[in-house]
N, C-alpha and C positions, 0 to 999 in steps of 0.2 A: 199376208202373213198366214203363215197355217196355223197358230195359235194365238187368239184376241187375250191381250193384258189379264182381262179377266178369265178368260179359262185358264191359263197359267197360275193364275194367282189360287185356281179352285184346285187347281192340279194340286199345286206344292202342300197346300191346306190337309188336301186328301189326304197326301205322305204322312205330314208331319203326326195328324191326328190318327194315322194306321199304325206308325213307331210309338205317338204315347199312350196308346191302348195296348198294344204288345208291351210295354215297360210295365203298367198296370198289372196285368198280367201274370210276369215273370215277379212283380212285387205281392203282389196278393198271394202267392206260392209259398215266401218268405215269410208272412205273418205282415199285421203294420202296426206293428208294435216294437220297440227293440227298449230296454232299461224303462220299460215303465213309462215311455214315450213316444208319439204317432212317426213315426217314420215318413220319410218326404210324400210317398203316393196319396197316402193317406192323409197328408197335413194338405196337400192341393185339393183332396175331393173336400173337406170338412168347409174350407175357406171358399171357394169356389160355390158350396152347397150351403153357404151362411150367407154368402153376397147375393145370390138368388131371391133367398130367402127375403134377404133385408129389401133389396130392389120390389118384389113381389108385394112386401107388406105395407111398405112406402108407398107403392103406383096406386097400389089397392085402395088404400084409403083415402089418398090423394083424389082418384077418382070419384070415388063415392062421394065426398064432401065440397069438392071447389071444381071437381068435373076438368073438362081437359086445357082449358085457360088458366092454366097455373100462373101465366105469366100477369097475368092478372089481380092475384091474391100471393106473392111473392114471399112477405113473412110468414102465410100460413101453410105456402107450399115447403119453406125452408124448415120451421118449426116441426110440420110433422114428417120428414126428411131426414133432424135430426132424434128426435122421440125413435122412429124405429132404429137407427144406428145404434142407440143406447139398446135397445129388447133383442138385435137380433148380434150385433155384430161385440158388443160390449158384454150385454146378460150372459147372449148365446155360449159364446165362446168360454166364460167364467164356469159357464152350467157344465159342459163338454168338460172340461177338465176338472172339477170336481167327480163328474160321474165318471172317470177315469181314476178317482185316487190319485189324478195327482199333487204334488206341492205347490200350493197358487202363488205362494212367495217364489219359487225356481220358475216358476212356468211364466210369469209377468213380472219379472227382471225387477221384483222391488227388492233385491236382496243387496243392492249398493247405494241406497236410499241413505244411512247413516253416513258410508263414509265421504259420500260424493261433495267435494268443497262448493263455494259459491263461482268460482271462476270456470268452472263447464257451461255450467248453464247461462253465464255472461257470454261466451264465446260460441255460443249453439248460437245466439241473433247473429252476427257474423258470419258465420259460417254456411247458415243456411240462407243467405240470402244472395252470398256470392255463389254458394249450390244453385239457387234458380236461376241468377243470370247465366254458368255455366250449362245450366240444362234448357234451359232457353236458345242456345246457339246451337246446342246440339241437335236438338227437335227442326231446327231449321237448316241444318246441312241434310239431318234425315227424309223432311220432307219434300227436301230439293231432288234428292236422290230417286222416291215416287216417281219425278213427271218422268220418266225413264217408263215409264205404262202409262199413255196420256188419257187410256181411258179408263183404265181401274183410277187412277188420280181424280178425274174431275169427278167418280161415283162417292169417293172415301172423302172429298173437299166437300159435297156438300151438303154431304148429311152432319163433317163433324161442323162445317161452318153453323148450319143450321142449330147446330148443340150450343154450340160456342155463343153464340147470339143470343139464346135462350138462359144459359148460365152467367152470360152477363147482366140480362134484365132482373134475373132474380137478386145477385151480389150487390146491385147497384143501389144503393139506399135514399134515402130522399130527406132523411130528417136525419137528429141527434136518437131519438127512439128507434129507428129503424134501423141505425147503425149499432145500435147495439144488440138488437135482437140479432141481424145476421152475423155479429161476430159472434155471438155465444155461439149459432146452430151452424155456420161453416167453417168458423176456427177452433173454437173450446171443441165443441161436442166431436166432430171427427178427430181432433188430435186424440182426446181422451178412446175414443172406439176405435180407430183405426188403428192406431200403435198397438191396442190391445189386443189385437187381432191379431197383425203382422209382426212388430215387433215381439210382442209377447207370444201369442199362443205359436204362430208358427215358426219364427226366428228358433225360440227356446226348441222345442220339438225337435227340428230338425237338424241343431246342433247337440242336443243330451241325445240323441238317437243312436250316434256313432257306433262302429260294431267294434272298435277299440282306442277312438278316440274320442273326445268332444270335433265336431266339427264347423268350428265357430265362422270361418268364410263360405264354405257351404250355406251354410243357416243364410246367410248376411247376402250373399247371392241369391239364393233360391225367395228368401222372403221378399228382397226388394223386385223382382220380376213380378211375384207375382201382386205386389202392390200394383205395379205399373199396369200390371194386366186387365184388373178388376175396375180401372179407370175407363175402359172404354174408348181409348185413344190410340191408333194405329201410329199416325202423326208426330204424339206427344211421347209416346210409351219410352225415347230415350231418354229424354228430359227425365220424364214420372221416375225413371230406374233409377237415374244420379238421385234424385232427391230423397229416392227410398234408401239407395244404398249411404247416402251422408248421414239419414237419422237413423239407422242404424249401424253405422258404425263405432258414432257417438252414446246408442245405447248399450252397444256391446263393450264401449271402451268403459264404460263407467257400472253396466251391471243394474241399470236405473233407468223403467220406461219413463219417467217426469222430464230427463233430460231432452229424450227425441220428440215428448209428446210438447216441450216446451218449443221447439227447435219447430215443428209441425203446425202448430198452432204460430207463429210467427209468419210464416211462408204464408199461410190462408190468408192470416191478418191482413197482412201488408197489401196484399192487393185488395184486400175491401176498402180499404181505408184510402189506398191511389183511387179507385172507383169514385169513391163518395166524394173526395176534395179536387180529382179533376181526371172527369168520367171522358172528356172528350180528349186527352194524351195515350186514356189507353185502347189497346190494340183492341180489336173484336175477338182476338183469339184467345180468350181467357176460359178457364175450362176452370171442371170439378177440380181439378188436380192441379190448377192457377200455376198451370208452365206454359206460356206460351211460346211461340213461335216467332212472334212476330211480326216484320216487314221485314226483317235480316234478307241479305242475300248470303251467298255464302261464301263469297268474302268476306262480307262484314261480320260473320257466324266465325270464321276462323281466326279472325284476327283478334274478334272477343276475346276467343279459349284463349290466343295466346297472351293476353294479357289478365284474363283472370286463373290461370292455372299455376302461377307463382303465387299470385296472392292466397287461393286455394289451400295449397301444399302450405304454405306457410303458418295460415288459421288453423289448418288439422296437426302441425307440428307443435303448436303451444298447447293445441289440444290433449296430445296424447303425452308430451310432458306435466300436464297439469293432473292428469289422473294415471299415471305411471305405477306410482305407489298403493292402487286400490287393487286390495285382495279379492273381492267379490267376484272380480271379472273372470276369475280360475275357479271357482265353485263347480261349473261344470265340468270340465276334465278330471277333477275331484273325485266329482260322481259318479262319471263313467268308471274310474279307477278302482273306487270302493266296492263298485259291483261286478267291476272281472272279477275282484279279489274273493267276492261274498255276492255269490249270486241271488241268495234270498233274504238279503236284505230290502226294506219296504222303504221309500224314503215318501211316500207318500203323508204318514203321519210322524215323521221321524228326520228333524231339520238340523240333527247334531255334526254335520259334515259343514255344515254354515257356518262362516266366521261370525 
């Protein structure tokens, strides 16, 4: 072959990261700001440059205190794992858009917290657990697709195996105390920082940005990718996208980060709790992002979706009739509205466009 799997795979890398340095670029020329709001270039470097952040302060201290056998000291690696999620990706993000003036009620979707009934947040358990087994099948059609590069495949298998393995040791709890410390710091704590990140600071953003719309699928796309992305899974990343674009869909239908963070916090859950009560049914491929892959092949990957993609469509159809009637969800096309009309209007300290 004149081209080995992996210098193809460096090749296209090259491309891809040469066009989104030229979109950089061409956007920083623009401004990355638009209505008071960070614009997509600018909403990827913030996110990208807080996940850093949080990874760096987490290894950091990680290391200095229990040294590189984390797998060793597992609630102390997970406890301070989730402490930084709260300072860099939770605080951080809070601080940034304060120091931007802007409205932390618009920017972290608590603006349908009154009206959102009890039956979303009943149907977000459903929903999202038929989201993982759909992204679960997906992730293993996608990573069947790899061995099509047999040797970029066996480099990106075992390093994420090797992940996989190690995010299992840590989930995997041993006691009733144990299980509860890991559900706070891998279900509570990242539901609560991560939505607040994605869902809130960069969903809102990238949706109130619009140069004459709100652009609420944009948002809901751009934000769940780059969930996916921050995950660190090549493998998983279809999976991770379904799961980010289900809890935000359900945040954007309701206007209310509690719902996806609820929705979020389920998905984590639920595999710690399979771990703990019977560690030896689950797969080795369980990840930060707890989408696995499986032992599927992909037949047995197809013929899932095609049994859970009715029931799917179904749960998001009661879904979106259950919160039809909530006003909040148009808040932001609102906003963008008020400001073609009145361009120097402030809505930073000023929430009377809010129902």
């Amino acid at each position: 072959m004149l081209f080995s799997s992996v210098k193809l795979f460096a090749f296209a890398a090259f491309i891809v990261l040469a066009l989104v340095g030229f979109g950089f670029y061409v956007a920083a020329r623009g401004g990355w700001r638009r209505n008071g709001y960070f614009r997509t270039p600018a909403v990827i470097l913030i996110v990208f440059g807080l996940f850093i952040a949080f990874q760096g302060l987490g290894n950091g201290v990680m290391l200095a205190t229990i040294g590189i056998h984390i797998e060793d000291h597992p609630v102390a690696a997970l406890t301070i794992n989730g402490l930084a999620e709260i300072l860099v990706m939770l605080a951080g993000t809070v601080l940034i858009s304060r120091a931007a003036r802007q409205n932390l009620l618009a920017v972290f979707r608590l603006e349908g917290i009154r009206e959102t009934p009890a039956l979303p947040y009943i149907l977000a358990l459903p929903i999202i657990l038929v989201a993982q087994v759909g992204g679960s099948a997906v992730s293993a059609i996608w990573e069947r697709l790899w061995k099509i590069f047999p040797q970029l495949y066996s480099v990106i298998d075992q390093y994420e195996s090797a992940a996989d393995k190690t995010m299992q040791g840590l989930v995997t709890a041993t006691g009733p105390l144990d299980l509860a410390l890991i559900l706070l710091f891998v279900a509570i704590v990242p539901a609560l920082a991560e939505e607040t990140l994605f869902r809130g600071f960069a969903q809102t953003n990238i949706e109130r940005s619009g140069r004459w719309h709100a652009r609420p699928y944009i948002a809901l796309f751009a934000a769940s990718l780059l969930f996916a992305m921050v995950h660190g899974s090549l493998f998983k990343l279809p999976g991770l996208f379904v799961l980010g674009f289900t809890i935000g869909w359900m945040t954007y239908r309701t206007n209310n980060l509690f719902v996806g963070a609820v929705g979020h916090a389920i998905n984590n859950g639920f595999i710690v709790a399979a771990l703990y009560l019977s560690p030896e049914q689950i797969s080795t491929k369980a990840s930060a992002g707890l989408v696995g892959t499986e032992a599927l092949s992909a037949t047995d990957a197809l013929w899932m979706l095609l049994l859970i993609i009715p029931v799917f469509a179904l749960l998001l159809y009661f879904f979106a009739r259950s919160t039809a009637a909530l006003t909040a969800r148009n808040n932001a096309e609102r906003e963008v509205q008020a400001l073609l009309w009145n361009p120097n209007l402030d809505y930073a300290d000023d929430a009377d466009f809010l129902d």
